[in-house]
C-alpha positions in Angstrom: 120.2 178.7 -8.2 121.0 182.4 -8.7 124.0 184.7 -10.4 126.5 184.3 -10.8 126.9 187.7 -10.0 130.4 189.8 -10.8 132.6 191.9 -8.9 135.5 193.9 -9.7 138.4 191.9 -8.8 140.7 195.2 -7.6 138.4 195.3 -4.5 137.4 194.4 -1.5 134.2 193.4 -0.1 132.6 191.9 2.7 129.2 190.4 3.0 126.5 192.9 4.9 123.4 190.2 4.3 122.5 187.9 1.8 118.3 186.5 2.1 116.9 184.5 -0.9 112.5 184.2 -0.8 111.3 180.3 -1.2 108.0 178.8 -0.7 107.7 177.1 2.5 106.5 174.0 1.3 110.1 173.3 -0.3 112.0 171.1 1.8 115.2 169.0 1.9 117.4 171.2 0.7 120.7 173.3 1.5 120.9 177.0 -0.1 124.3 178.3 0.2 126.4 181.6 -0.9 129.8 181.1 -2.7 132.7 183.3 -3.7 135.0 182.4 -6.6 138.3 184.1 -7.2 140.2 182.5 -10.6 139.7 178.9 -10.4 138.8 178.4 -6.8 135.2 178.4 -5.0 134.8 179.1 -1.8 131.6 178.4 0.4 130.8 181.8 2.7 127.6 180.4 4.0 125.1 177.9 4.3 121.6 176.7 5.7 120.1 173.9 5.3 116.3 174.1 4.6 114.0 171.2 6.7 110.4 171.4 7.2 108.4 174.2 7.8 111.4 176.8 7.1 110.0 180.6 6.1 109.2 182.0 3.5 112.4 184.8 3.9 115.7 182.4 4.5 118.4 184.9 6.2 122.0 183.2 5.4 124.1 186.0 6.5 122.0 189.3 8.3 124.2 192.3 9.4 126.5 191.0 12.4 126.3 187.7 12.0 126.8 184.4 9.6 124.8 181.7 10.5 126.8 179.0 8.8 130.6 180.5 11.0 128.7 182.5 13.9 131.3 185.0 12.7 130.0 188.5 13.1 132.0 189.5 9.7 131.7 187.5 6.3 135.0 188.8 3.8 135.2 187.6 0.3 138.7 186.3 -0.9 141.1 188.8 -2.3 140.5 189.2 -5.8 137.0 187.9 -5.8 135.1 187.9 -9.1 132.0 187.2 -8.1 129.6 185.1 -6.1 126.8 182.8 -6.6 123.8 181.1 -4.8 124.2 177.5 -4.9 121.5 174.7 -4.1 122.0 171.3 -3.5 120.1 168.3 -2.3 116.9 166.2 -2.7 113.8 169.2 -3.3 110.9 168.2 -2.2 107.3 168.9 -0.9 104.4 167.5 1.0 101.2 166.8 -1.3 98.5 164.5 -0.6 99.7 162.9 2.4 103.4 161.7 0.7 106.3 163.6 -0.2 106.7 164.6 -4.1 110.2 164.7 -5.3 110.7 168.0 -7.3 113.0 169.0 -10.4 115.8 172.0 -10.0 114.2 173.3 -13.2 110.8 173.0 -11.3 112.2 174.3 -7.9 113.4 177.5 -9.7 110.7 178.5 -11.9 107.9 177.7 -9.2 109.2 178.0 -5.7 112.1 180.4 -6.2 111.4 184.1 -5.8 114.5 185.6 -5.8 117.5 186.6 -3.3 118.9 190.1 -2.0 122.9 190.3 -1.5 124.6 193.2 0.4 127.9 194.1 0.0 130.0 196.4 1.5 133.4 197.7 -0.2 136.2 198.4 2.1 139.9 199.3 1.7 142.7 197.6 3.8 145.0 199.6 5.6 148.5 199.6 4.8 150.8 198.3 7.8 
């Protein structure tokens, strides 16, 4: 759906909040953040987007993931980068019966865009 978007792979980062902006009459859906590190993908978080969701979808906000309930969200060592990812049936209510949308058509109409905070952060040595 959006990036991906690349990181250094020499540091560390953590997730401070990640929000993307769809319209609300997209339904059916899961929207999800992902880290990738070589050639491994890892999922950090995750919604699932039913009826009537709004407009502003918070997966991660400052102290706390929704998808873990964790209050902090690290990417792997050596991360390269991260990536929204969407997955499902899109749809929408027209007309009185659900219309089956496109990807192409979800992301050129109904997509407006996400906003990812990161933090950097060095580990300690023991």
């Amino acid at each position: 759906l959006d990036g991906p978007f690349e990181l250094d792979p020499s540091l560390r980062y953590s997730v401070d909040s990640t929000s993307l902006r769809m319209d609300e009459s997209i339904f059916g859906i899961s929207v999800g953040l992902f880290a990738y590190f070589g050639p491994y993908m890892v999922q950090i978080s995750a919604l699932f987007l039913g009826d009537e969701h709004a407009k502003y979808v918070s997966l991660i906000k400052p102290g706390v993931n929704f998808l873990t309930m964790e209050s902090i969200s690290m990417l792997p060592p050596q991360c390269d980068g991260v990536l929204l990812v969407a997955w499902g049936e899109p749809a929408y209510w027209e007309n009185a019966k659900w219309k089956k949308v496109t990807w192409t058509e979800l992301k050129e109409t109904d997509y407006h865009g996400m906003k990812l905070v990161l933090d950097q952060y060095e580990e300690l040595a023991e």
